[in-house]
Backbone as numpy.savetxt, mean C-alpha at the origin, in Angstrom:
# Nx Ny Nz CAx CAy CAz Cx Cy Cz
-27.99 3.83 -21.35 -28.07 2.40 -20.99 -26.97 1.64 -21.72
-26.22 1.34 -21.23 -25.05 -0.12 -21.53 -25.34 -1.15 -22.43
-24.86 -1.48 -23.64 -25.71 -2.93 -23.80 -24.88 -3.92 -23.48
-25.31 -5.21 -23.71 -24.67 -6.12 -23.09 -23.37 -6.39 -22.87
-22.71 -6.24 -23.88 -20.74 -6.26 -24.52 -20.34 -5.42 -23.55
-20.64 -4.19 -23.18 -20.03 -3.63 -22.30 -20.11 -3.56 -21.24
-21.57 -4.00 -20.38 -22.00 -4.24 -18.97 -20.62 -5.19 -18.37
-20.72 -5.03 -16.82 -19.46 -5.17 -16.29 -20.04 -6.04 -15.25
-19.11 -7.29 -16.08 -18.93 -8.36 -15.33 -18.85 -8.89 -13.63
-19.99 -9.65 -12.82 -19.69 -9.50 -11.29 -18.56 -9.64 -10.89
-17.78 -10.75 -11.39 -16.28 -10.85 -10.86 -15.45 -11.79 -11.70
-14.03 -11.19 -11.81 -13.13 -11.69 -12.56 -13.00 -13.45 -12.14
-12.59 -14.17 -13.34 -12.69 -15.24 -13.03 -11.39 -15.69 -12.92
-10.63 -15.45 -12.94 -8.67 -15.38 -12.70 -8.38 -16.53 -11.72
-7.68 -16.91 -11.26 -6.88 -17.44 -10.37 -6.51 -16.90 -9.36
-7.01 -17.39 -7.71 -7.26 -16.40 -6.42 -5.72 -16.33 -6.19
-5.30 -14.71 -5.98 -4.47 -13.96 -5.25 -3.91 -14.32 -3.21
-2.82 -15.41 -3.63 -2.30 -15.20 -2.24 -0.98 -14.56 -2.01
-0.46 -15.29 -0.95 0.98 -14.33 -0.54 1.87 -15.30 -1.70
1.92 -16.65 -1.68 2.70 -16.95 -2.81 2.78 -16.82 -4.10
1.41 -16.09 -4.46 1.13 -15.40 -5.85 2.13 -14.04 -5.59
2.21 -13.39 -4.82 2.94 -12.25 -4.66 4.82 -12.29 -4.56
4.59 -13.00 -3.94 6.54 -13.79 -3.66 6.53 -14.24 -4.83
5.79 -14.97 -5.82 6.43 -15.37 -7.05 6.25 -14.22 -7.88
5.71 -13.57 -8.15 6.11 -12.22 -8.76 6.94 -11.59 -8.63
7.53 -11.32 -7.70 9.39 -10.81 -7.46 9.91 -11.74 -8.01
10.15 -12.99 -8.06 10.84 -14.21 -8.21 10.71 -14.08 -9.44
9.54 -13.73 -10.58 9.67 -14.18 -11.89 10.90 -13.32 -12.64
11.20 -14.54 -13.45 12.36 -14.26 -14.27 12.27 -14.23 -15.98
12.87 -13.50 -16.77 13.71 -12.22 -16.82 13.00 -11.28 -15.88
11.75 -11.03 -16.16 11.03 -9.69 -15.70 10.54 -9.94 -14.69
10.33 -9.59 -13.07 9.66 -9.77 -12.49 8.41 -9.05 -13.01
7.40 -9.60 -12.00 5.93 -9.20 -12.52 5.38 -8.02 -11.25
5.14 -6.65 -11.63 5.11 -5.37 -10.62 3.69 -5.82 -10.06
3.39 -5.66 -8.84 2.12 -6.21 -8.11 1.59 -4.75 -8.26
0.38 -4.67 -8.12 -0.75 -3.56 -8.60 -1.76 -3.46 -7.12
-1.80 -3.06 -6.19 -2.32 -2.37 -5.37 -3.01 -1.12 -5.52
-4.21 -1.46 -4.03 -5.47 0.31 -5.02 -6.02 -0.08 -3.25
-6.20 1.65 -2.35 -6.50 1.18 -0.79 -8.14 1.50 -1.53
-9.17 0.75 -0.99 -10.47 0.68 -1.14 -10.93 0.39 -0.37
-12.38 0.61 -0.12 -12.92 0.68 1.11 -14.30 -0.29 1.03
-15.13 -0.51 -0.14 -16.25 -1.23 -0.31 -16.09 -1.83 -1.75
-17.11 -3.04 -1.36 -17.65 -4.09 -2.19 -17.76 -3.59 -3.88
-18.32 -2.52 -4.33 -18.33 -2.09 -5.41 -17.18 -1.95 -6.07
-16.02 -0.96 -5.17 -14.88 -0.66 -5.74 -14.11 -2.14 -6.03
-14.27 -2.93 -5.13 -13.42 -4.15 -5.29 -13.92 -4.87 -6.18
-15.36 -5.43 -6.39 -15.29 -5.86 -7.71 -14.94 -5.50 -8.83
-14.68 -3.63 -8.99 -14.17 -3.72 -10.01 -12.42 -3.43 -10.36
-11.89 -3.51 -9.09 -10.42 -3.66 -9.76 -10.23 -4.82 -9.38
-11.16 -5.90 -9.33 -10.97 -7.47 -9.44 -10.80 -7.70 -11.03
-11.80 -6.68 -11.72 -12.20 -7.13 -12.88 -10.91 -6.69 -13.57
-10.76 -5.58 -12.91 -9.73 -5.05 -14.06 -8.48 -5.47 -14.20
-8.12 -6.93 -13.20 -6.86 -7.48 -13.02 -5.92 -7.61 -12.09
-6.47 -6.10 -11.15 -5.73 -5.92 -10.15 -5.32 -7.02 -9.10
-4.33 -6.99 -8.49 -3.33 -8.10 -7.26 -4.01 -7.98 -5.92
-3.87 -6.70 -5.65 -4.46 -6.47 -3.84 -4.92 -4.83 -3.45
-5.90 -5.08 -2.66 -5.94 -4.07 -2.05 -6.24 -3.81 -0.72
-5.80 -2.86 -0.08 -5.40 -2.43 0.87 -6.08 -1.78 1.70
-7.21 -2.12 2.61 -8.44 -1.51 2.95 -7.97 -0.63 4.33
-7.34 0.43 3.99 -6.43 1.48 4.68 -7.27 2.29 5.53
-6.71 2.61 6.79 -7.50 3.46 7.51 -7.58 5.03 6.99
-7.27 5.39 6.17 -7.22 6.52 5.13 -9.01 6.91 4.89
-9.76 5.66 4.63 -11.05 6.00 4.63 -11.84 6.72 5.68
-10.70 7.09 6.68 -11.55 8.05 7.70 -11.28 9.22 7.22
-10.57 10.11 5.95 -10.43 10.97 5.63 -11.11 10.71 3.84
-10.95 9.88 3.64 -11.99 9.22 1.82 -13.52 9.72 1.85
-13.63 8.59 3.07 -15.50 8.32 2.55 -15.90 8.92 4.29
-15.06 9.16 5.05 -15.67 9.23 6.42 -15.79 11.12 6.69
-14.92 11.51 5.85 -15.05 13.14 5.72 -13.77 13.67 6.98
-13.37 12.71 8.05 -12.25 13.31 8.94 -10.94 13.96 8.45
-10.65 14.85 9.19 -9.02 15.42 8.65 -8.17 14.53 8.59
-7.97 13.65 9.36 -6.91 12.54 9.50 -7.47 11.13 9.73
-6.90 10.36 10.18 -7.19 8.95 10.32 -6.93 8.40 11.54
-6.32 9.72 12.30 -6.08 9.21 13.57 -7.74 8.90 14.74
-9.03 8.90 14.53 -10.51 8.79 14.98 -10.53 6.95 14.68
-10.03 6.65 13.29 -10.37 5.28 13.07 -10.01 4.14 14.19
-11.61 3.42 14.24 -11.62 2.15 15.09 -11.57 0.90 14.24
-11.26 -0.25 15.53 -11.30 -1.32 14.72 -12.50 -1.66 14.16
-13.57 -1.58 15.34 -14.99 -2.10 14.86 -15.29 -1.38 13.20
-14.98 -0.30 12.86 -15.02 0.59 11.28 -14.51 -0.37 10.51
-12.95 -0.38 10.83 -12.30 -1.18 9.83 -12.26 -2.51 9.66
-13.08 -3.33 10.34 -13.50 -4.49 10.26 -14.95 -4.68 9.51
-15.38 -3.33 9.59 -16.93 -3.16 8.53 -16.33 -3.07 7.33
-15.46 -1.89 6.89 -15.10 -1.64 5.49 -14.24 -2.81 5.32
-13.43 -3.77 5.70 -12.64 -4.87 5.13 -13.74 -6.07 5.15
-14.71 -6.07 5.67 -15.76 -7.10 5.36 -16.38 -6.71 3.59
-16.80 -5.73 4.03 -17.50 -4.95 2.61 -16.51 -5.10 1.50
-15.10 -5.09 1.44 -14.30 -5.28 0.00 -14.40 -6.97 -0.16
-14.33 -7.49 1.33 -14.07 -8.61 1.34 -15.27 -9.49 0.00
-16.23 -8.81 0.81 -17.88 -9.05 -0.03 -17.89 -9.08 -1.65
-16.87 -8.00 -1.86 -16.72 -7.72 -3.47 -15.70 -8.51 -3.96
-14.88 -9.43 -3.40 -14.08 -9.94 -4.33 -13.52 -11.30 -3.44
-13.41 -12.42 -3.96 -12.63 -13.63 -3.77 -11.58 -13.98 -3.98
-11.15 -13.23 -5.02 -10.01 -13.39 -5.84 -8.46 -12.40 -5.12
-9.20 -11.41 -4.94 -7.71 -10.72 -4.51 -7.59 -10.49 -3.67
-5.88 -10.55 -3.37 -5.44 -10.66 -1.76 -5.66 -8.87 -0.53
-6.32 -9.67 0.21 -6.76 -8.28 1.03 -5.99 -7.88 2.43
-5.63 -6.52 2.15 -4.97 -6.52 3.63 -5.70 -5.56 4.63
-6.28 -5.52 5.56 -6.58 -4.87 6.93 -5.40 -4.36 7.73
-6.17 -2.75 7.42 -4.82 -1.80 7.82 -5.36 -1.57 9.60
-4.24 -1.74 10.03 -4.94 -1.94 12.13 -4.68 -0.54 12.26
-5.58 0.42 13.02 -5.72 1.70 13.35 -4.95 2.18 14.07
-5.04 3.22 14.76 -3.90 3.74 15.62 -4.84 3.48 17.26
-3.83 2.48 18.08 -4.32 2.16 19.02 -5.02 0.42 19.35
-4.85 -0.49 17.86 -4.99 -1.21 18.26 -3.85 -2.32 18.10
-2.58 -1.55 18.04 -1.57 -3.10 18.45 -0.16 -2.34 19.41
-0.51 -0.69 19.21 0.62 0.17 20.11 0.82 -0.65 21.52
-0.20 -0.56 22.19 -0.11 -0.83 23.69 0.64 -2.05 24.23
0.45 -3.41 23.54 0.98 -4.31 23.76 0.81 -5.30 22.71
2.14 -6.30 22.79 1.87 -7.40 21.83 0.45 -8.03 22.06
0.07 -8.57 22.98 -1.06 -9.17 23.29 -2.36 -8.42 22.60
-2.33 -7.23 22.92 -3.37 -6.38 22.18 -3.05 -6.90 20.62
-2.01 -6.60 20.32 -2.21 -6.34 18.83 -2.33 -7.51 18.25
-1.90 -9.15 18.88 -2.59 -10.51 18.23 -4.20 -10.28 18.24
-4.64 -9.85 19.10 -5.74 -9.90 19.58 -6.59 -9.09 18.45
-6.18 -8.04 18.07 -6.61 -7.01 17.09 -6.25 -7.53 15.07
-4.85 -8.43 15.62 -4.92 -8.86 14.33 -5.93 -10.24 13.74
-6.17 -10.98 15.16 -7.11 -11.69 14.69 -8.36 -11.77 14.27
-8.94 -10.51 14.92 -10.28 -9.78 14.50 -10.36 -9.87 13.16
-9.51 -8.85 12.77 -9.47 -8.33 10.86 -9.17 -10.02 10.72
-8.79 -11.32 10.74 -8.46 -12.24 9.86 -9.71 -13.06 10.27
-10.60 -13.07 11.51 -11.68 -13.78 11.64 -13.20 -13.22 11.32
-13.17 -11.62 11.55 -14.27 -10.80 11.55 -14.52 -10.22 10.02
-13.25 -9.77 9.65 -12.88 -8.60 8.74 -12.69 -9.70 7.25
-12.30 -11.29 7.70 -12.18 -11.91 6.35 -10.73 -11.55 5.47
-9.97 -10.83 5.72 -8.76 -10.25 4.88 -7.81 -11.06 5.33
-6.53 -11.49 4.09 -5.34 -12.03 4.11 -4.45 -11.96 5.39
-4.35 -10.43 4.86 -2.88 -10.32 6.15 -3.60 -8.69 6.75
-2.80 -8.60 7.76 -2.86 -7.29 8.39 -1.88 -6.22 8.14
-2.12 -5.33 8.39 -0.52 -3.89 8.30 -0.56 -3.40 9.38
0.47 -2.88 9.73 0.95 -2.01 11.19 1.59 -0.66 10.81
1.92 -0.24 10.89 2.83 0.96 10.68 3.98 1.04 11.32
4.87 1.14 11.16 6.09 0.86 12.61 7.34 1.55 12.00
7.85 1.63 13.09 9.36 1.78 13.75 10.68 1.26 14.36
11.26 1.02 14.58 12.34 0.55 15.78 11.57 -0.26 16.99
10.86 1.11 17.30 10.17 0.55 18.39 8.98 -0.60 18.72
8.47 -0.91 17.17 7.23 -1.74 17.38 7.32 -2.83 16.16
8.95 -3.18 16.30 9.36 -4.44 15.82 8.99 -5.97 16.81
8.77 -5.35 17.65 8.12 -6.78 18.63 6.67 -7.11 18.16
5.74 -6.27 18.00 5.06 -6.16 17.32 4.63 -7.08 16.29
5.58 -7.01 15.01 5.47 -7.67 14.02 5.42 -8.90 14.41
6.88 -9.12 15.46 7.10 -10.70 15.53 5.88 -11.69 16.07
4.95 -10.96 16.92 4.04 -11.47 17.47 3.12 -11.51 17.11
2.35 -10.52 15.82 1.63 -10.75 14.92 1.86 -11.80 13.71
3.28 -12.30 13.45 3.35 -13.02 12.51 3.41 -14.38 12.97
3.93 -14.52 14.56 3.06 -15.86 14.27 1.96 -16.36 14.70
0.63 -15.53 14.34 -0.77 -15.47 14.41 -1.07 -15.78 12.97
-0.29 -14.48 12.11 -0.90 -14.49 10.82 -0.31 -13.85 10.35
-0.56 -13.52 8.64 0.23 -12.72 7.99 0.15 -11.42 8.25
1.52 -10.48 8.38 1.27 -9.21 8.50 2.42 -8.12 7.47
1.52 -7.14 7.23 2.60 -6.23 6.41 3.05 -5.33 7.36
4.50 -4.86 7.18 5.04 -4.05 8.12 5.19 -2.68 7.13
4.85 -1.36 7.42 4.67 -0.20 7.03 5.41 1.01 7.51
6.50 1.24 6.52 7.90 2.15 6.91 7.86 3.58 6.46
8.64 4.04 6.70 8.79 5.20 6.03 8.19 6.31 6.71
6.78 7.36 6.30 5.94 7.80 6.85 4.93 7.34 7.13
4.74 7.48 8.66 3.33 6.53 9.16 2.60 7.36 9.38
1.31 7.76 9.04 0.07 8.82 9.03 0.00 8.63 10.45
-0.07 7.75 10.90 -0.95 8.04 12.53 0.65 8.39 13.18
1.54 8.70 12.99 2.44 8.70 13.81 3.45 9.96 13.15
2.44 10.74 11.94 3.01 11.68 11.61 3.74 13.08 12.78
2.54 13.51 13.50 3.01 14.24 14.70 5.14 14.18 15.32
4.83 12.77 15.06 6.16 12.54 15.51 7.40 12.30 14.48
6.97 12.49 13.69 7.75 13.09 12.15 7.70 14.09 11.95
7.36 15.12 12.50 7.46 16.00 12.40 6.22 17.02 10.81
5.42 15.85 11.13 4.61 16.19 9.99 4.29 15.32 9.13
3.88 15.52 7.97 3.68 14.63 6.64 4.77 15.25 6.17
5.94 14.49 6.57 7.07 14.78 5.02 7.83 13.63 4.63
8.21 13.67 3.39 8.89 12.34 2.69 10.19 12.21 3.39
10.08 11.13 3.91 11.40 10.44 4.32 12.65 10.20 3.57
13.85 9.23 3.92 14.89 9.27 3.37 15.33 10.63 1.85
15.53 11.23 2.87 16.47 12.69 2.49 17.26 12.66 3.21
17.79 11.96 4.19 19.20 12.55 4.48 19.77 10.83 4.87
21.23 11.08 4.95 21.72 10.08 5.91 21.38 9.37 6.96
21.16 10.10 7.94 20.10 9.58 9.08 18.70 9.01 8.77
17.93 9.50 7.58 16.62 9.07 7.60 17.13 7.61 6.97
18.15 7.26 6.29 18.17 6.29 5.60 18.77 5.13 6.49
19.53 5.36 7.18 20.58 4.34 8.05 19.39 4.06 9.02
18.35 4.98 9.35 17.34 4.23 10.80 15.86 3.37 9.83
15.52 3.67 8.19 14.93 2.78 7.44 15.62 1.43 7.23
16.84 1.68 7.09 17.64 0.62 7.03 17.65 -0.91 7.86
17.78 -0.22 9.20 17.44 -0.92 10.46 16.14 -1.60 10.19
14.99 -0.60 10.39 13.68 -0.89 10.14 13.56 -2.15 9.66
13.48 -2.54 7.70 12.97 -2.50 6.86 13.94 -4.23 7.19
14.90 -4.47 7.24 15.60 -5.05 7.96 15.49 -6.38 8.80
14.93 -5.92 10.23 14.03 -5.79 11.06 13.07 -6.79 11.44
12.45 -5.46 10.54 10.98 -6.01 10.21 10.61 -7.71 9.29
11.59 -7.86 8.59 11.21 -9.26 7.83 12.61 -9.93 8.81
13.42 -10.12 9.70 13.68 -10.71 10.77 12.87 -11.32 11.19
11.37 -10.57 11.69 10.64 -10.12 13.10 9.28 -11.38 11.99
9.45 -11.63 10.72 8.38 -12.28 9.87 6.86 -11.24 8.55
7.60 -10.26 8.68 6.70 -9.41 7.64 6.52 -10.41 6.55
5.61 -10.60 6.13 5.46 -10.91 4.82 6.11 -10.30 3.41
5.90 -8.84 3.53 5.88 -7.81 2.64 5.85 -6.68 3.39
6.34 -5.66 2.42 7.13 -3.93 3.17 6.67 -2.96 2.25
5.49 -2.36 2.95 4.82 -1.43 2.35 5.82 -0.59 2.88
6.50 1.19 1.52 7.08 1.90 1.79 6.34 3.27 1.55
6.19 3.92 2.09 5.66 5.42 1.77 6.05 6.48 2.10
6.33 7.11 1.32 6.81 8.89 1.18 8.28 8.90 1.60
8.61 7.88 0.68 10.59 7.88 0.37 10.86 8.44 -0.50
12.46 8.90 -0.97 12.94 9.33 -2.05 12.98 7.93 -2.68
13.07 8.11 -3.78 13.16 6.73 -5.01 14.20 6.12 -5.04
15.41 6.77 -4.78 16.78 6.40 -4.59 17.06 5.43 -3.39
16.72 5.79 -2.41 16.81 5.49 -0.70 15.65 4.20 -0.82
14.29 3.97 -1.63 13.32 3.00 -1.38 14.58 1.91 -2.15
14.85 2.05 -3.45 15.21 1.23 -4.31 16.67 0.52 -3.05
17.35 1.39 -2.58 18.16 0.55 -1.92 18.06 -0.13 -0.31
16.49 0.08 -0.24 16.27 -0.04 1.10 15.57 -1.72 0.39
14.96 -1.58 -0.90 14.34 -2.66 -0.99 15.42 -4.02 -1.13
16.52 -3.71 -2.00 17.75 -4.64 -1.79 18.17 -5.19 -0.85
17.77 -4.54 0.46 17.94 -5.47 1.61 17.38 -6.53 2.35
16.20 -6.98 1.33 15.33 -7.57 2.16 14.73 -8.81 1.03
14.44 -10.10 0.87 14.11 -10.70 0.47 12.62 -10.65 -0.18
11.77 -10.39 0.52 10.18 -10.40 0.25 9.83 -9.05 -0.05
8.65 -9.00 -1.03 8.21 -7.89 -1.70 8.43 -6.79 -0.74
8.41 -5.84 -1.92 8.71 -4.15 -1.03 7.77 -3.56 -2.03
6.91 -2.99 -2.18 5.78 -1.79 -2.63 5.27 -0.76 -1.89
5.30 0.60 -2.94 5.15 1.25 -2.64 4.14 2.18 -2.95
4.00 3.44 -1.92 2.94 5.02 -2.09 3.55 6.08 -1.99
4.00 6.95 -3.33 4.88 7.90 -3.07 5.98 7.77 -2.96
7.46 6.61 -3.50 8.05 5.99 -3.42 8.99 5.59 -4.29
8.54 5.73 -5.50 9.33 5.97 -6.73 8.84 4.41 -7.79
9.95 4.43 -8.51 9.30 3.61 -9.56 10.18 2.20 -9.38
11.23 1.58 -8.42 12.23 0.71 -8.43 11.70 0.02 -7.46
10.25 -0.29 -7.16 10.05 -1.64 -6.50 9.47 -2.43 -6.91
8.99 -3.49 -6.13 8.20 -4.38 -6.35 6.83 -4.51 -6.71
6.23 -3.22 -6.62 4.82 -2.99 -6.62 4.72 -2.02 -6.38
3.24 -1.36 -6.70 2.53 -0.03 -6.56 1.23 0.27 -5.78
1.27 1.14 -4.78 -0.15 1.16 -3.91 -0.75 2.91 -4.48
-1.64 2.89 -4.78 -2.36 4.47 -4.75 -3.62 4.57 -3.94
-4.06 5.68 -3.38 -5.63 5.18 -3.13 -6.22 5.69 -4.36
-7.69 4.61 -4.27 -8.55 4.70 -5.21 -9.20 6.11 -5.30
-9.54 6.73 -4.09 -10.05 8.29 -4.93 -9.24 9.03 -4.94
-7.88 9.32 -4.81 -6.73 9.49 -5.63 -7.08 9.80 -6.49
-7.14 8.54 -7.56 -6.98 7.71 -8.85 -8.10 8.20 -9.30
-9.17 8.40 -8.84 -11.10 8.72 -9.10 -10.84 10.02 -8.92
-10.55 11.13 -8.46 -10.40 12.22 -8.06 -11.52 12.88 -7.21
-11.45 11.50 -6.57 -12.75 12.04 -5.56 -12.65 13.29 -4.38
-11.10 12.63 -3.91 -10.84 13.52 -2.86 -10.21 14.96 -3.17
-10.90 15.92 -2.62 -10.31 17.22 -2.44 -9.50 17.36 -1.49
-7.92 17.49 -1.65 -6.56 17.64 -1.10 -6.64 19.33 -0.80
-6.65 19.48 0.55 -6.52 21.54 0.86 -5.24 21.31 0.24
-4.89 22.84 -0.58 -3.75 23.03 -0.68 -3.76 22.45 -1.97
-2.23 22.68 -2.26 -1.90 21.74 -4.00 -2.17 19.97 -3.83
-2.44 19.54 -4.39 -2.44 17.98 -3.95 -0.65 17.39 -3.99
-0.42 16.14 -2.80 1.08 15.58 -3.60 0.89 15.34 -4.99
2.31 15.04 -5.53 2.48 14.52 -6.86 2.73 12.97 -7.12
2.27 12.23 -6.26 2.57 10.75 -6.31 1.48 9.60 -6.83
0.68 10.46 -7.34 -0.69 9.97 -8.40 -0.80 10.83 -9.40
-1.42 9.82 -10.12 -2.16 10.37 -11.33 -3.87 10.60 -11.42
-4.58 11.19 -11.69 -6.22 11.23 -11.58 -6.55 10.94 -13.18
-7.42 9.95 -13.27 -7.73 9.18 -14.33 -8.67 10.39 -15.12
-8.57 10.39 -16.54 -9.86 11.61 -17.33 -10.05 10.46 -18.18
-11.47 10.52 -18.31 -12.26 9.87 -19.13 -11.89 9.78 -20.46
-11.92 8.79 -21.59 -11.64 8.98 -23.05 -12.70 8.57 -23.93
-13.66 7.84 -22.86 -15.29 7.84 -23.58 -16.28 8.02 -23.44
-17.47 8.13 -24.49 -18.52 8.75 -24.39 -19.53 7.89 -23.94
-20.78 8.13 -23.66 -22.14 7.46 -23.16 -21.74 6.51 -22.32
-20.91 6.49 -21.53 -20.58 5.09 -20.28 -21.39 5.74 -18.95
-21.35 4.95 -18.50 -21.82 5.36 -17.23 -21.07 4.94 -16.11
-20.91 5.68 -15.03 -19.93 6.09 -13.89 -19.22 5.01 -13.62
-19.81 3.47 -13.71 -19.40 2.57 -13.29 -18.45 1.66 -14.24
-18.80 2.23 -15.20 -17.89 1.80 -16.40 -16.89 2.86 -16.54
-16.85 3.85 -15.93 -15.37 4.79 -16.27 -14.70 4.21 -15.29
-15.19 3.71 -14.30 -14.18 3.76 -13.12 -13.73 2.04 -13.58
-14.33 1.44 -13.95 -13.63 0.53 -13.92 -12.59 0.76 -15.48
-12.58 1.69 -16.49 -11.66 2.07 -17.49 -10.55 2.57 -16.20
-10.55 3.25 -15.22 -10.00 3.82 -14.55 -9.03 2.79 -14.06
-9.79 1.85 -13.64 -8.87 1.18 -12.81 -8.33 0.04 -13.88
-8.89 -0.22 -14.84 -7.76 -1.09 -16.22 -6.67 -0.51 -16.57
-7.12 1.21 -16.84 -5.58 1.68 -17.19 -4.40 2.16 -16.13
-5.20 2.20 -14.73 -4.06 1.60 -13.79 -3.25 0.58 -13.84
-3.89 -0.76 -13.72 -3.10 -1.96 -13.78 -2.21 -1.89 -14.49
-2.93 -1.31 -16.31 -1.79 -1.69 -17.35 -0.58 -0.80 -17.38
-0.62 0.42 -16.68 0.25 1.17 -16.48 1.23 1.03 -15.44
0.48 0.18 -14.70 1.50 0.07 -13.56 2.11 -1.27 -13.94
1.49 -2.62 -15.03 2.29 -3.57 -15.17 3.53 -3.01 -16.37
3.25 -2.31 -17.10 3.83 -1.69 -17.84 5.08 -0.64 -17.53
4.86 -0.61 -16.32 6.01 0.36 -15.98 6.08 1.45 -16.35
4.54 2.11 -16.42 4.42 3.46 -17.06 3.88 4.53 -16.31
3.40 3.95 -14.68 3.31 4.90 -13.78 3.68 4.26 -12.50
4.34 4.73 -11.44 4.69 6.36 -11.50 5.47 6.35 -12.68
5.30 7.81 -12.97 6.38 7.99 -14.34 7.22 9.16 -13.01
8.31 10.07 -13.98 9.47 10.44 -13.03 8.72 11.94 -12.48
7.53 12.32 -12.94 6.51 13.88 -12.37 6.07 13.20 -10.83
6.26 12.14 -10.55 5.39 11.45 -9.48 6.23 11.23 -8.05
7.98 11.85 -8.43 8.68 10.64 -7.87 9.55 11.98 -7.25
9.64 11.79 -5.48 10.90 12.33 -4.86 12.01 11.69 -5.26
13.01 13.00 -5.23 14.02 12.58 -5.29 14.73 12.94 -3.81
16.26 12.56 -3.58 17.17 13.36 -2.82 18.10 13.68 -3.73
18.72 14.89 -2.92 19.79 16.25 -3.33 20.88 14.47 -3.82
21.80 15.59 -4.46 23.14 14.76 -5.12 23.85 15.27 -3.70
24.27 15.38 -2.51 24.82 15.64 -1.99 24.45 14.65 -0.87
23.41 14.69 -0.68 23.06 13.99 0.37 22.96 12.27 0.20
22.72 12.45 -1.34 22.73 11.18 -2.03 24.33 10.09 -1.91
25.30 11.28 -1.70 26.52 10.87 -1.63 26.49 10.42 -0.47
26.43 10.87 0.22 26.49 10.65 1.99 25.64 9.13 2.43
25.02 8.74 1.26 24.05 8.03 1.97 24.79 6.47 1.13
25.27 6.70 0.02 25.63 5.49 -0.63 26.99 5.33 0.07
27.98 6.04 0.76 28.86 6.27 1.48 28.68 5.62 3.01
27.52 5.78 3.25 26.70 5.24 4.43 26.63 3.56 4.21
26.35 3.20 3.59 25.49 2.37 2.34 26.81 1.36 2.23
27.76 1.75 1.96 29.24 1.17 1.31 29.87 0.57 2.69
29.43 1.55 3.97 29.95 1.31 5.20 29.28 0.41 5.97
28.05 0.00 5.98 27.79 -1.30 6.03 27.21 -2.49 6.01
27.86 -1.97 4.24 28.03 -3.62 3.43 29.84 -4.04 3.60
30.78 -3.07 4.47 32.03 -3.35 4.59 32.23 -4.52 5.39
């Protein structure tokens, strides 16, 4: 049993998390301030990386493979993800929430996907929305943003892995970098708020993020942006990964005794924050790189046009 000093607080009493809390964190000067992202799925988890300081989280369709037991995430509906972004919603006031839109509800048409983004901002209660995109579903953005806020999501898109040829980390070559380029680009043209990046080399994110005014954070991505996303059972080591797990997390181990579950996890998610405001994870075990060869080719790329 807990005694009082350590029982855990319903909710942080901080100052509520919006998009201009986030834009001024890039903006702060000398140091900008690294935004701290965690994808979660319910009320519990969110109160406690409310408590623990955390910026936002990201109520990702990933939970059809977390808490839903599926291989992938490609099954997730809206009606789901408008339950689980209600439920974080439930756990916290304070921090900014984004509703990740599934596969199938903004592909088909712009019209669909206002339609789908307004759900998650009227039903679902969350900030802004995410898409996943491409070249191709830059219309997309534009038409979601002026509904509402939306994050645009580069790099590797889970539901659109098939056509990547898999789950593999992007910008490794020349080509992967000159068509992110476009993208990333694009996309805050088109009104992104913010540019979630995932499963880049560190090299290729850091100069993809230079192109673009408004936050860039990342999953798997390296350590030169604006912010950090992990999922929470990641971080909890809830999930069993077949195979070796990636290397783009860390899994939290306990350092004390007689707590109980709910108090490790929220140690869990404090020494996230402070590590990630600290600039102490990802550390460089976490982080793709690209070849020095290809690396040439790409800042060469890179040189050609900024000519």
């Amino acid at each position: 049993m807990s005694d009082e000093k350590s029982a855990i607080p319903l909710q942080s009493k901080t100052k509520r998390v919006t998009i201009k809390t986030l834009h001024d964190m890039k903006k702060k000067r000398p140091d900008p301030e690294i935004i701290c992202a965690l994808s979660i799925y319910d009320a519990l988890h969110a109160r406690l990386f409310d408590r623990a300081g955390g910026d936002m989280i990201i109520v990702g369709d990933s939970v059809s493979m977390t808490l839903q037991g599926r291989a992938n995430t490609l099954p997730e509906t809206m009606d789901e993800m408008i339950m689980f972004t209600q439920a974080v919603r439930r756990g916290t006031d304070r921090l900014f929430v984004v509703g990740d839109m599934p596969l199938g509800s903004y592909e088909v048409s712009k019209e669909e996907a206002v339609r789908n983004a307004l759900r998650f901002i009227k039903e679902g209660g969350c900030n802004a929305v995410k898409e996943e995109i491409n070249l191709n579903y830059i219309d997309r953005i534009e038409a979601v943003a002026n509904a509402c806020l939306v994050v645009a999501h580069i790099g590797l898109n889970p539901n659109k892995a098939e056509m990547l040829g898999g789950y593999r980390t992007q910008g490794k070559t020349r080509e992967s970098f000159l068509e992110l380029s476009k993208v990333i680009v694009e996309a805050e043209k088109a009104g992104a708020c913010m540019i979630l990046i995932e499963a880049v080399t560190e090299e290729v994110a850091e100069m993809l993020k230079s192109k673009v005014n408004i936050p860039v954070f990342g999953i798997a991505a390296g350590r030169k942006l604006d912010g950090q996303l992990v999922i929470s059972s990641d971080l909890l080591g809830f999930f069993e990964w077949p195979g070796n797990p990636p290397i783009h997390f860390e899994k939290y181990l306990t350092e004390r005794q007689g707590i109980t579950v709910g108090e490790a996890t929220l140690d869990a998610f404090r020494w996230y924050v402070k590590a990630v405001k600290e600039k102490r994870f990802p550390s460089d075990k976490h982080v793709h790189h690209i070849s020095d060869n290809e690396l040439n080719q790409v800042i060469q790329a890179e040189n050609n046009l900024s000519a």
